[in-house]
N, C-alpha and C positions, 0 to 999 in steps of 0.2 A: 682475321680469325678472332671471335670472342668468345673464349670458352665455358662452360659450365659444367655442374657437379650434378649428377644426380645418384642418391644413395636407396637405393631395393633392399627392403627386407621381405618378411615372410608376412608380416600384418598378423591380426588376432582380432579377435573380436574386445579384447578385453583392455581398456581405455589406461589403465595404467601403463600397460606393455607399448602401448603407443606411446605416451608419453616417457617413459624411462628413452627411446629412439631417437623423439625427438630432442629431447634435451642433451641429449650425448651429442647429438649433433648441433647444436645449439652455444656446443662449449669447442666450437672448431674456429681457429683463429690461424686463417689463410695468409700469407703475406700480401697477397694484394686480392682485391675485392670482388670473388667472382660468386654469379647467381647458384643457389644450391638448393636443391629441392628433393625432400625424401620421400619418397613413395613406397606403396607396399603391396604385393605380389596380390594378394586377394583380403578380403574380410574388412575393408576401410574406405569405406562410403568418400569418391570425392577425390581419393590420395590414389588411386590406383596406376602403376605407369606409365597408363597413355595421358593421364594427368600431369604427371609430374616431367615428362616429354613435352607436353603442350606449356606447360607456364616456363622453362628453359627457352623452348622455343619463340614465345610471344617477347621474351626478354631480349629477343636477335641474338642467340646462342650457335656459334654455328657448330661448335665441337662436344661434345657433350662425354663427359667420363665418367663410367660409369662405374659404382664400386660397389657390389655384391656382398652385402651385409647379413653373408652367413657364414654355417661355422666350418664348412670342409667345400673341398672343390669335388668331394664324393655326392654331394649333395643332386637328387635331377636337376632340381630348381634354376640351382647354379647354370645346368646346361640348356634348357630347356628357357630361360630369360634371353639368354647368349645369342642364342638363334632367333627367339622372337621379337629382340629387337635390332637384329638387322648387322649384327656382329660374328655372324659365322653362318656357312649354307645352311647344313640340317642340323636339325639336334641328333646325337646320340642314340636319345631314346623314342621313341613317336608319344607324341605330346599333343593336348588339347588346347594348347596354349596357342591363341591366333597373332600373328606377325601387325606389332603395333605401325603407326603410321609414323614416321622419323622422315623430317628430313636434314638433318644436323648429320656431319660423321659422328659415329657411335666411336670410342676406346674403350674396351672395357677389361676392366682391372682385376679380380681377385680376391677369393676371399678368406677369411682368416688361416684355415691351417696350422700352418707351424709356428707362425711368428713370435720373435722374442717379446716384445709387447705383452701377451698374450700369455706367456708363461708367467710372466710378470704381476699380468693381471690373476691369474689362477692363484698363484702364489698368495697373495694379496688377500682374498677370499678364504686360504687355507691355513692359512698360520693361527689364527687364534687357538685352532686344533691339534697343533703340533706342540707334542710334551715333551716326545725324547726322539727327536731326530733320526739317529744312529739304528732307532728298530723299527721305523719307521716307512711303511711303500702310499705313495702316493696312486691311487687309481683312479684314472680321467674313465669318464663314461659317456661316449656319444650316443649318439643316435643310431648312426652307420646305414646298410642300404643294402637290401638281397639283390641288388640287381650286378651284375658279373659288370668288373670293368669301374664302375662307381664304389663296388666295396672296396677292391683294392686301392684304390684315393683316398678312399676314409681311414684306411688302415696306415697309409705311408704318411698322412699330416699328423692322424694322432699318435702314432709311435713317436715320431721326431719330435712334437709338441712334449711328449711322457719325457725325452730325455733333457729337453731345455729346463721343465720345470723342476727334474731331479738336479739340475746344475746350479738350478738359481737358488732351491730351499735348503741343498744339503741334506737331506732324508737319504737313507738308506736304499731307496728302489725306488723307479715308478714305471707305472703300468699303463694299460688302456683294457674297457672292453666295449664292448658296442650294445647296443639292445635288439638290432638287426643284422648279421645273424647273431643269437641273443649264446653271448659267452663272458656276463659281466660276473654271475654268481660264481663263475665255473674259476675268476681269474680272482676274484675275493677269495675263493677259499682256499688255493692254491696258496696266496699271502701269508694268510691266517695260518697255514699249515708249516709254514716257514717259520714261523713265530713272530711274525712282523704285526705290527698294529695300521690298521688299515685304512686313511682316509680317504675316506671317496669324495673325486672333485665332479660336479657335472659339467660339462664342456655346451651348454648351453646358454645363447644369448640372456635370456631372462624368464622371471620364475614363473612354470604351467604346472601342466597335469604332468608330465613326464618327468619334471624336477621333484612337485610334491607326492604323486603316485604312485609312478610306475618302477622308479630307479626304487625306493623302498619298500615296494612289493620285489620285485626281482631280489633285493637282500635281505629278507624277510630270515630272522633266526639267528644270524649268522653279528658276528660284534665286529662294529665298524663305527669308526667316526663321522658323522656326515650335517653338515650345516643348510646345505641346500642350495648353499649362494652361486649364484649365477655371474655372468662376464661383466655382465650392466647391474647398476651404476658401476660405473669407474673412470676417472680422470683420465686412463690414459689412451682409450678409445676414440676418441676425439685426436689423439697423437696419431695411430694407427692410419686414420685414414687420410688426415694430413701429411703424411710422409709418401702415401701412394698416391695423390694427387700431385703433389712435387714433383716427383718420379715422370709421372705421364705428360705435363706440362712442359717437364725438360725433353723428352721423347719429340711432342708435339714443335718445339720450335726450333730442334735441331732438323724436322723433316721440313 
C-alpha cells in the first residue's frame, strides 16, 4: 500500500485565491512523507482532478485520501465529487459532473462543518472587532443551498460551528444565517433588536464577490461590524487537514 493525499477545492479564476490554497497547503507537515496534490473542481487550467488523480497516480499511489476542502457537507459539490470519483454509487443530486478515471482506492474524508479548528480560526478573524463581549452576537453567514436535504447539512454544521465559536470567544450569542434560502438580514436584525451589537463572520474559505458584495448588499442600512476576513490565510488549516489524514491512515492500516 502507498498512500497519497489529494486536497479538492472549488478553484476560481482569480490567481490569488489559488495561491492563498496552495500555500495552506504548502505549510502541511505530515509525519512521514506522503505524495499530495491539490486540485480544483473547475476554473484551473492544468490542476483539475483528473490531474491531480493522474500525478498521485504516476507517483505508484495506490490509496488515495481525499479531503474535500469546502465549507459544509451541505455543499452539491461535496456530493457530487464523491460520486465522480468513484467513492459512492450515485450522487444525491443528478450532476453534470463525468465519473474520473481512478484506479487507486479512493477514501474520502470531509469537509469543514463544525470543527473546533475552525471556530478557532473564525474566532481568530473576529476579535479585533470585539469591544464588549457580554452584548455582543456573533453571526456566521454561509452560503447555504435551496435544495431539500443539502440545506438541512448546512444548517446542522453551521448552527453547531455558531455554538463552538460562542464557547471559544465568550460573546454573548452566536448565530448563523445562510444567503440561500436568504435569512441573513432577517437574523441581523432580530440581534440588533435584542440590543446586541452585531458581528458578522463569513464562513467562507477566501475573499470574492460574496464576501466583498453580496453579504454587504444583504445588510445594507442596518449597523453591524464586519471585517470581511475569510478562513484562509490561517496557520491552523494546514492542522485541520493533517489531523484528518492521521485519522484515515490509521483507518487504512488497521483494515
Amino acid at each position: 500500500m502507498k498512500p497519497g493525499v489529494l486536497i479538492i477545492s472549488h478553484g476560481s479564476r482569480d490567481k490569488a485565491w489559488v495561491s492563498i490554497v496552495d500555500e495552506a497547503v504548502g505549510h502541511l507537515s505530515l509525519e512521514e512523507e506522503l505524495p499530495v496534490a491539490v486540485s480544483f473542481l473547475e476554473l484551473v487550467e492544468g490542476r483539475l482532478i483528473q490531474d491531480g488523480i493522474n500525478e498521485l497516480e504516476s507517483a505508484g499511489v495506490t490509496d488515495i485520501i481525499v479531503i474535500p476542502l469546502f465549507v459544509s457537507s451541505g455543499s452539491t459539490h461535496v456530493d457530487e465529487i464523491e460520486y465522480a470519483i468513484g467513492a459512492k454509487p450515485a450522487p444525491e443530486r443528478e450532476t453534470d459532473l463525468e465519473c474520473f478515471e481512478v484506479q487507486a482506492n479512493v477514501h474520502y474524508g470531509y469537509p469543514v462543518d463544525d470543527d473546533p479548528d475552525i471556530a478557532v480560526m473564525l474566532w481568530d478573524k473576529l476579535r479585533e472587532l470585539s469591544v464588549q463581549p457580554e452584548r455582543e452576537t456573533i453571526l456566521l453567514v454561509g452560503h447555504g443551498s435551496i435544495h431539500d436535504g443539502f440545506r438541512q447539512r448546512w444548517e446542522v454544521g453551521i448552527s453547531s460551528l455558531a455554538e463552538r465559536v460562542r464557547q471559544v470567544s465568550g460573546v454573548a450569542a452566536a448565530d448563523y444565517g445562510l444567503l440561500n434560502p436568504e435569512n441573513v438580514r432577517e437574523r441581523a436584525e432580530y440581534w440588533i433588536g435584542q440590543g446586541h451589537d452585531v458581528l458578522v463572520a463569513p464562513l467562507f474559505l477566501s475573499e470574492g464577490y460574496f464576501t466583498k458584495v453580496v453579504i454587504p448588499k444583504r445588510l445594507e442600512g442596518l449597523k453591524y461590524a464586519y471585517s470581511g476576513s475569510t478562513l484562509l490565510p490561517h496557520p491552523l488549516l494546514p492542522h485541520w487537514i493533517e489531523q484528518q489524514v492521521l485519522k484515515m491512515l490509521e483507518k487504512l492500516r488497521v483494515h
